[in-house]
C-alpha positions as CSV (number, residue, x, y, z in Angstrom):
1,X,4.9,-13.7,33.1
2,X,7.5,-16.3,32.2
3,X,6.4,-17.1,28.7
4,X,7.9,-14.5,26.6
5,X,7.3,-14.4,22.4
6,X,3.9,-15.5,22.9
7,X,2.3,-17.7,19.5
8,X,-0.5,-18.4,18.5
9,X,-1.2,-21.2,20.8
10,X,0.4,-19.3,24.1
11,X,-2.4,-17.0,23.6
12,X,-5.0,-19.3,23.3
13,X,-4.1,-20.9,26.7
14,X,-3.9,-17.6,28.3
15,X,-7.5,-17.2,27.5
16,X,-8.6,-20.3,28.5
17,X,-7.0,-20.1,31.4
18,X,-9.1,-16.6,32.6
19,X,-12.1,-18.8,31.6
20,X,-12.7,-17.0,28.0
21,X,-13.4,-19.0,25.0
22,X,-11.3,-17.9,22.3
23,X,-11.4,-18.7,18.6
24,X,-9.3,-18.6,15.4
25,X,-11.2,-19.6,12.5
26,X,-11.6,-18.2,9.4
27,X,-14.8,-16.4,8.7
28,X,-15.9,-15.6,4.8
29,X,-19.5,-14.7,4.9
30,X,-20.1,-12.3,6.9
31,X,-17.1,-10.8,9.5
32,X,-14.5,-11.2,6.5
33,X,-11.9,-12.1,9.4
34,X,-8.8,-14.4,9.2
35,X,-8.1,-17.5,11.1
36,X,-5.1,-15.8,12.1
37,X,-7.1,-13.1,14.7
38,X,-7.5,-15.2,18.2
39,X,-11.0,-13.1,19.6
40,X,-13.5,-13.6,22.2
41,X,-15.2,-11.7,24.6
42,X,-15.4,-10.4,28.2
43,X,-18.4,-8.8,29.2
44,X,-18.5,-5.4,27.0
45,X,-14.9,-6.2,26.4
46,X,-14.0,-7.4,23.0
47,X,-10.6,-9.3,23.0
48,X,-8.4,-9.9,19.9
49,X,-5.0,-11.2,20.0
50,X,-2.3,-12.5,17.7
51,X,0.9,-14.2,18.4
52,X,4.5,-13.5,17.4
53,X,4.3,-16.3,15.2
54,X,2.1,-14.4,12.4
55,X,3.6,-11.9,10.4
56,X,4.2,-8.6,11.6
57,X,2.0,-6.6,9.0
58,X,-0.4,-9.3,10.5
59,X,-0.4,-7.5,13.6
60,X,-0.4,-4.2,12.7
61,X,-3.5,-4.9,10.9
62,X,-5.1,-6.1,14.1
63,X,-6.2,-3.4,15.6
64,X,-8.7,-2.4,12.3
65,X,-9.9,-5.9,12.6
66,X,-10.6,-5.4,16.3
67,X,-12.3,-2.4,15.2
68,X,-14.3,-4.0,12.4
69,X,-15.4,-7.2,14.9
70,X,-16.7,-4.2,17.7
71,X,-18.7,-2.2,15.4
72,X,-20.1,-5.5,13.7
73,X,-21.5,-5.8,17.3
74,X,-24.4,-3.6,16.9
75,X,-22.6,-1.3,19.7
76,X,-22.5,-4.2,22.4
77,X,-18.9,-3.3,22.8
78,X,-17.3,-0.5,24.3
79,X,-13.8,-1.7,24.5
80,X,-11.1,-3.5,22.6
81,X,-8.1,-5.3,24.2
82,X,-5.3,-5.8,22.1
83,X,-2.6,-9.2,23.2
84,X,0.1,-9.3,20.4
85,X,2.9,-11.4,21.4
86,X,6.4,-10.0,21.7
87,X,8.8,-10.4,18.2
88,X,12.0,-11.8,18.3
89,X,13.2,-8.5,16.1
90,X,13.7,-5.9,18.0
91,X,13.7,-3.7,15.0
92,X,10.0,-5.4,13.8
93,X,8.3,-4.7,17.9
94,X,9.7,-1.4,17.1
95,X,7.4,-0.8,14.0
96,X,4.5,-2.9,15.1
97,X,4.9,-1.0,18.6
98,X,4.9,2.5,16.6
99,X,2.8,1.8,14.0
100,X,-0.1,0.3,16.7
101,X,0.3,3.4,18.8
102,X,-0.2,5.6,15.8
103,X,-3.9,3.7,14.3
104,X,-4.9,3.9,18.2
105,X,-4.4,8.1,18.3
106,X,-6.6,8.1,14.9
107,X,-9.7,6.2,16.3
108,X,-12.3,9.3,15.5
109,X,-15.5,6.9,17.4
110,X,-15.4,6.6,20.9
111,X,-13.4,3.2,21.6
112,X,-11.5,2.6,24.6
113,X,-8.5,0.6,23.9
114,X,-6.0,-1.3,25.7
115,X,-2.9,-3.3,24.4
116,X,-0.6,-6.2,26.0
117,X,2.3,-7.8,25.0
118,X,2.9,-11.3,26.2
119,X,0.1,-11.4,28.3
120,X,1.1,-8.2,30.8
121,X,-0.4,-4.6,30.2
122,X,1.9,-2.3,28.1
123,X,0.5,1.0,26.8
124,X,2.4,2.2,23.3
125,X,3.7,5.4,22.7
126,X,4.2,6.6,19.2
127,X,7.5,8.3,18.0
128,X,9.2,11.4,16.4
129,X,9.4,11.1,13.5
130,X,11.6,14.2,13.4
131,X,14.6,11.9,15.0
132,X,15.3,10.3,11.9
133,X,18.1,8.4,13.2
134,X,19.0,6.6,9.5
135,X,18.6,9.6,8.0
136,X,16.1,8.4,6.0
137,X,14.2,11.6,5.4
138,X,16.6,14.2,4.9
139,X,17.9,12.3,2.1
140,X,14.3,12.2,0.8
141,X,14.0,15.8,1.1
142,X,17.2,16.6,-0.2
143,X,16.4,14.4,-3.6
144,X,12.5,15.3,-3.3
145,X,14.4,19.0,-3.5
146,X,16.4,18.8,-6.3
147,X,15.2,19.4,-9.9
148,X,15.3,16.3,-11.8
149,X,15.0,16.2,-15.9
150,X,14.2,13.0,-18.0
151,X,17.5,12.5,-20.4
152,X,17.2,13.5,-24.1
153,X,17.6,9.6,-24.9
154,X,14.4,8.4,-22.6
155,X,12.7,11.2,-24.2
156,X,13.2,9.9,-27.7
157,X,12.4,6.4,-26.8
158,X,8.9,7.8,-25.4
159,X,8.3,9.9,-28.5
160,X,9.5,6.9,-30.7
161,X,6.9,4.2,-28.5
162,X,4.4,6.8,-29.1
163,X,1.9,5.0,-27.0
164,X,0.2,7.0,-24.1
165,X,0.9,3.4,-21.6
166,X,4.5,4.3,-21.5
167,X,5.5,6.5,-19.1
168,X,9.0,7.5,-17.1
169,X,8.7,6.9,-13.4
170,X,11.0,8.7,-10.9
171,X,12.7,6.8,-7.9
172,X,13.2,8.5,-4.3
173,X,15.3,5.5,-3.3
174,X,16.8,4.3,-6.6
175,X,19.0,5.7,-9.0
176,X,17.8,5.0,-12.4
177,X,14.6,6.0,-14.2
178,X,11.7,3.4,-14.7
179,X,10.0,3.0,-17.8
180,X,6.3,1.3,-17.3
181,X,4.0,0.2,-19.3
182,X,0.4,0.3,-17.9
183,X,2.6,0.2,-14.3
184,X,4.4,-2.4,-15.3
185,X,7.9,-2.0,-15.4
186,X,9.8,-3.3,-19.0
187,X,12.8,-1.1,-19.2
188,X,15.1,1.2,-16.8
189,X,18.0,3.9,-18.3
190,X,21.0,5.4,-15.9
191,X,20.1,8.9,-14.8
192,X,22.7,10.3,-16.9
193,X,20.5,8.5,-20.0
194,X,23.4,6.9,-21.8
195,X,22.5,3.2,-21.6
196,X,19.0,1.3,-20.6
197,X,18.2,-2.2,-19.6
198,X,14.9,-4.1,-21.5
199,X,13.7,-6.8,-18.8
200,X,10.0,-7.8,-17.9
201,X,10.3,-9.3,-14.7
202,X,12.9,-11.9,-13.0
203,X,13.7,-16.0,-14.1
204,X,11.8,-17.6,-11.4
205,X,13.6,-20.6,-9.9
206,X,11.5,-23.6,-11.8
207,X,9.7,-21.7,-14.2
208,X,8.8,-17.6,-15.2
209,X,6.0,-16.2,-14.0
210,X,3.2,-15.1,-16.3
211,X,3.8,-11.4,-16.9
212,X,8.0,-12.9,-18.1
213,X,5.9,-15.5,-20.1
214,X,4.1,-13.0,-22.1
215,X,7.0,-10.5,-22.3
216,X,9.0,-13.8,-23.9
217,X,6.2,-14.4,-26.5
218,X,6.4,-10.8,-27.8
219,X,10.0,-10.8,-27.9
220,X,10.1,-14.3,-30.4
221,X,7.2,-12.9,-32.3
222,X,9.5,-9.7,-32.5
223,X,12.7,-12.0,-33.8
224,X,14.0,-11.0,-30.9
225,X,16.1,-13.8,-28.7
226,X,17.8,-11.7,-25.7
227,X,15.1,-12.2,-22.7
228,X,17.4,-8.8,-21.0
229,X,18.7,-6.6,-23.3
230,X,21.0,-3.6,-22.7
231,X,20.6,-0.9,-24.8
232,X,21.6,2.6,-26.5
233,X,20.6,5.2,-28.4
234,X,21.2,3.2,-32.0
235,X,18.7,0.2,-30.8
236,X,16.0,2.9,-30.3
237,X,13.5,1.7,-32.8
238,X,13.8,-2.3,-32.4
239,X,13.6,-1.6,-28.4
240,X,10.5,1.1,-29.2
241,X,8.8,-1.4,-31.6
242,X,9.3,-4.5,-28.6
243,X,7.4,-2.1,-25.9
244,X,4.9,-0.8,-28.5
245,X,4.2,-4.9,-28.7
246,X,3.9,-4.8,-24.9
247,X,1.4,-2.1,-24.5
248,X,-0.7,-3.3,-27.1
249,X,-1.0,-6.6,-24.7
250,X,-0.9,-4.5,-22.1
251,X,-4.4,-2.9,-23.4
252,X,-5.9,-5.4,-24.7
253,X,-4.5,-9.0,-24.5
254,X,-2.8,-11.1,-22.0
255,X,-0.7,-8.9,-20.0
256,X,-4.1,-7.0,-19.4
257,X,-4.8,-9.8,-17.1
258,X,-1.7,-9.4,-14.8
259,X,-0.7,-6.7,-11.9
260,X,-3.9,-4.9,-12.0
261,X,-3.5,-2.9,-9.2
262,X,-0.3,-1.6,-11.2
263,X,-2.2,-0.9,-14.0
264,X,-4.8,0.8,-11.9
265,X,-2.2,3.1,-10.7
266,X,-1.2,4.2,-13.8
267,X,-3.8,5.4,-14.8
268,X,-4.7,7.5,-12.1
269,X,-1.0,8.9,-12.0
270,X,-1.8,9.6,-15.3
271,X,-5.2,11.0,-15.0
272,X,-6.5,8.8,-17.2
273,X,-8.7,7.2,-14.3
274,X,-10.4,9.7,-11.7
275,X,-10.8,9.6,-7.8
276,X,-13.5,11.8,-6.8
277,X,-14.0,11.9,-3.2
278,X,-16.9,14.0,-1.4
279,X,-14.6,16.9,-1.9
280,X,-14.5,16.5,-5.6
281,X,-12.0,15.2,-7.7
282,X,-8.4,14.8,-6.8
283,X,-5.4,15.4,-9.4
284,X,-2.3,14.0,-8.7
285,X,0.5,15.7,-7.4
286,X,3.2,14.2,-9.8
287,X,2.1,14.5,-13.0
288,X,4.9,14.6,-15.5
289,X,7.4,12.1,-13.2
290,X,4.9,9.8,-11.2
291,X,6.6,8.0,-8.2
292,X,5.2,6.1,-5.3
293,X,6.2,8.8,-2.0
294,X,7.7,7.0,0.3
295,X,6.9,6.9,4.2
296,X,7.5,5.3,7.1
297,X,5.4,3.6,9.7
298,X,8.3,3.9,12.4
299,X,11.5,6.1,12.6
300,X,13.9,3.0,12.5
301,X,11.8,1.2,10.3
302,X,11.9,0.5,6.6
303,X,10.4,2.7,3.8
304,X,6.2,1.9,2.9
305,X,5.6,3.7,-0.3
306,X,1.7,5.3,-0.9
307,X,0.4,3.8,-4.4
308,X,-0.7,7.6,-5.1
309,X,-0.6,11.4,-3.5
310,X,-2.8,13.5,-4.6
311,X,-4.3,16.9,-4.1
312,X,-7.5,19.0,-4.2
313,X,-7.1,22.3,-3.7
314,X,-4.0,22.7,-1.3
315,X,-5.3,19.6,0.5
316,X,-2.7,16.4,0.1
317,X,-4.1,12.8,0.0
318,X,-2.8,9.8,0.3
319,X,-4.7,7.0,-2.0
320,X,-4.4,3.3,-1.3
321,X,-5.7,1.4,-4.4
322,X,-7.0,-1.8,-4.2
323,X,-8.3,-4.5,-7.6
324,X,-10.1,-7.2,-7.2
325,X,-7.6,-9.4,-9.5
326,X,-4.8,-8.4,-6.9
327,X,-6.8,-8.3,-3.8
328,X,-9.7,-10.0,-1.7
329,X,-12.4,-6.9,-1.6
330,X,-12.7,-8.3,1.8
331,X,-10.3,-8.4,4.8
332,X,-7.7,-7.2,2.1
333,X,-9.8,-3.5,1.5
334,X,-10.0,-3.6,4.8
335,X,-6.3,-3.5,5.7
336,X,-5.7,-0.8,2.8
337,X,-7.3,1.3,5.7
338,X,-4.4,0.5,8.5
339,X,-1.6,1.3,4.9
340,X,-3.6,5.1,4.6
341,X,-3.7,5.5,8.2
342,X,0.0,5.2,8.8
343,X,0.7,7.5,5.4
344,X,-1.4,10.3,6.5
345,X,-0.4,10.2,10.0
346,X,3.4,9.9,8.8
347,X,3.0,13.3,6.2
348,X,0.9,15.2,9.0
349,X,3.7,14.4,11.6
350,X,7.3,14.1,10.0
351,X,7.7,18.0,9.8
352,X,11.2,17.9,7.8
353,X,9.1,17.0,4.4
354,X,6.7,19.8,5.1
355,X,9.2,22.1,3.2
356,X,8.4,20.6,0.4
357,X,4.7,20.0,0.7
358,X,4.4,23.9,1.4
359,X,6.7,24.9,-2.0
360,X,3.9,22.7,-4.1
361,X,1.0,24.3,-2.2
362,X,0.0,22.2,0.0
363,X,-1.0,21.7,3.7
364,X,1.0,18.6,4.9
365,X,-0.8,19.1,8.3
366,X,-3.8,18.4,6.4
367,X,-3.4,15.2,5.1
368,X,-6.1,12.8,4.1
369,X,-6.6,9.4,3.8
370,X,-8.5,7.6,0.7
371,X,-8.6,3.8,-0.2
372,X,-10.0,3.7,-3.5
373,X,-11.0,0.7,-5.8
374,X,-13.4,-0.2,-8.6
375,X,-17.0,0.2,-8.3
376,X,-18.3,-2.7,-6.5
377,X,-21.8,-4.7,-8.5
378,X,-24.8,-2.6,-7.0
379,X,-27.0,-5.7,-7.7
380,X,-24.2,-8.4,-5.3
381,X,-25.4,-8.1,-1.8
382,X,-22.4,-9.5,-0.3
383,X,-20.5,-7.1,-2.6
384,X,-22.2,-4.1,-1.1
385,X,-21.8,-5.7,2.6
386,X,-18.3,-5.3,2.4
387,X,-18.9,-1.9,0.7
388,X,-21.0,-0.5,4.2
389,X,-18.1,-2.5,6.4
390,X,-15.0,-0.6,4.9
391,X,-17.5,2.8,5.2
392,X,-17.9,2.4,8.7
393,X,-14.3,1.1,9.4
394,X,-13.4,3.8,7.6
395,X,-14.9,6.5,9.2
396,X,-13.9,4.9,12.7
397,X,-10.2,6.1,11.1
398,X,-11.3,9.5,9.5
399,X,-10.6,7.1,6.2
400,X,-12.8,7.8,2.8
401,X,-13.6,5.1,1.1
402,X,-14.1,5.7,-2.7
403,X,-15.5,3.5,-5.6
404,X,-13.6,4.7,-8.9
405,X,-15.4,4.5,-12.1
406,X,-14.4,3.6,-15.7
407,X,-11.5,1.3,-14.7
408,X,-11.2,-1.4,-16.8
């Protein structure tokens, strides 16, 4: 075919041309789809396509959309063809190439599935992930290796806060510890733990978001006037009594109302908030230094971080949490599924981690996939719609879908 980097529109007229009739509108009250997904059908067929103009997360998620459209057909489909059009990146086809392959090889229902790129036929093949040609993972192992101990100063700033929404986060990729209240991040100290940096989030270019806002309140209230402070060990107490401030709006004023899926996490890495899935209920794997483990979706590609692994037994999961405040329950839940997918598959198959996995007990081969969010209103029908939707996308995937309770 001539037309190469197919959009939205190319698409469209390919369809029309093989006498379908496709259409790309949005859909809220019952399929939960985007205007963004071109579909129609062919027979027993179901076709979904979208073009290189939409982002490539966008088509990545296609193929659980396709798979939540066929099984919203009562079983009248068999099949799913797949038209994505070609990106201009060669590094972004790559991922949305590898990372397609990967969510077709974990269909568990029987689904036939086909996949073009600009209109001609082009079956994808996942990669190794054992190439690493970045060496992206053997640095992670090598740092996921190495004992790390929170500095004597970050320690006494923790015991001076004295407030059980402060915690020290770990990074694979950075080098510096995070200091998070509730999950949100208001302070970071070298690794060595000789100086630290107070900041809640970034000047926006007209005007601070809310969280900055909030953090800029507390610090007048506090007499404070620096909006970024660096600090050492002799500002200890004003910088503890300026976070104590924080998590006390973190709990139960204004900030309460921000980054809620942040907040979420946090109290799971914590253990503070359970997830009990059908196998009971799952601790985290990093309890004293919580991090987000990093994965990727293709060899080449760059790092997706899982908002939680946890374990049961010697059993690894990977959680995806979703919050209403942050995300649609919706289309947006259902995309969580592709995110777990692509963790899971990436743990089970990048064998130079498993190392590590099989020092902390655990089965990397294993590997399961949870999305998790707050138990959705038993008396909403639409609410408990899109509860029986993500179930049975879900287990299309070999996904569990859990409600968590108590969150707040």
């Amino acid at each position: 075919m001539e037309n190469i980097f197919m959009n939205q529109e190319s698409i469209i007229s390919l369809l029309k041309s093989l006498g379908l009739a496709p259409i790309a509108e949005q859909d809220i009250s019952q399929l939960m789809i985007s205007e963004k997904v071109i579909r129609c059908e062919a027979g027993d067929t179901l076709i979904a396509g979208m073009g290189s103009d939409k982002g490539k997360d966008d088509q990545i998620h296609l193929v659980v959309d396709a798979v939540h459209l066929c099984l919203q057909s009562n079983g009248e489909k068999k099949s799913i063809k797949l038209i994505f059009g070609r990106r201009n990146n060669s590094n972004e086809q790559a991922e949305v190439e590898n990372a397609v392959a990967l969510m077709i090889e974990s269909i568990k229902i029987p689904l036939k599935i086909e996949t073009e790129v600009d209109g001609e036929k082009r079956g994808f093949k996942s990669e190794s992930f054992d190439e690493d040609p970045k060496g992206k993972i053997k640095r992670w192992m090598q740092y996921l290796s190495r004992e790390t101990k929170i500095p004597e100063f970050a320690k006494d700033l923790e015991n001076a806060i004295h407030d059980d929404l402060f915690k020290w986060y770990r990074s694979v990729t950075g080098k510096y510890w995070s200091g998070r209240v509730g999950g949100l991040e208001v302070c970071t100290m070298d690794l060595a733990g000789q100086k630290g940096n107070l900041k809640v989030g970034n000047p926006g270019k007209n005007d601070d978001g809310p969280t900055r806002k909030v953090f800029l309140d507390i610090l007048k209230k506090e007499n404070f006037t620096d909006a970024e402070m660096t600090f050492s060990h002799p500002q200890l107490d004003k910088v503890a009594s300026i976070i104590r401030a924080i998590a006390e709006s973190r709990r139960n004023a204004a900030l309460n109302e921000f980054q809620r899926e942040h907040l979420l996490e946090s109290r799971v890495l914590s253990g503070k908030v359970e997830i009990v899935s059908k196998e009971g209920i799952m601790k985290p794997v990093f309890e004293d230094q919580p991090f987000q483990f990093p994965t990727l979706w293709a060899p080449s590609a760059k790092p997706r971080f899982v908002d939680a692994l946890m374990r049961l037994g010697n059993i690894p999961y990977v959680v995806e949490l979703k919050e209403p405040a942050g995300t649609k329950p919706g289309q947006g839940y259902r995309h969580a599924i592709t995110q777990v997918v692509l963790y899971r598959e990436f743990v089970r198959r990048a064998k130079m981690l498993h190392p590590w996995f099989r020092k902390k007990g655990l089965v990397p081969d294993k590997c399961r996939a949870v999305v998790a969010f707050p138990e959705l209103s038993k008396g909403d029908k639409k609410q408990q719609m899109l509860l029986r939707q993500h179930e049975m996308v879900g287990n299309a995937f070999g996904v569990e879908i859990v409600e968590i309770k108590g969150f707040k």
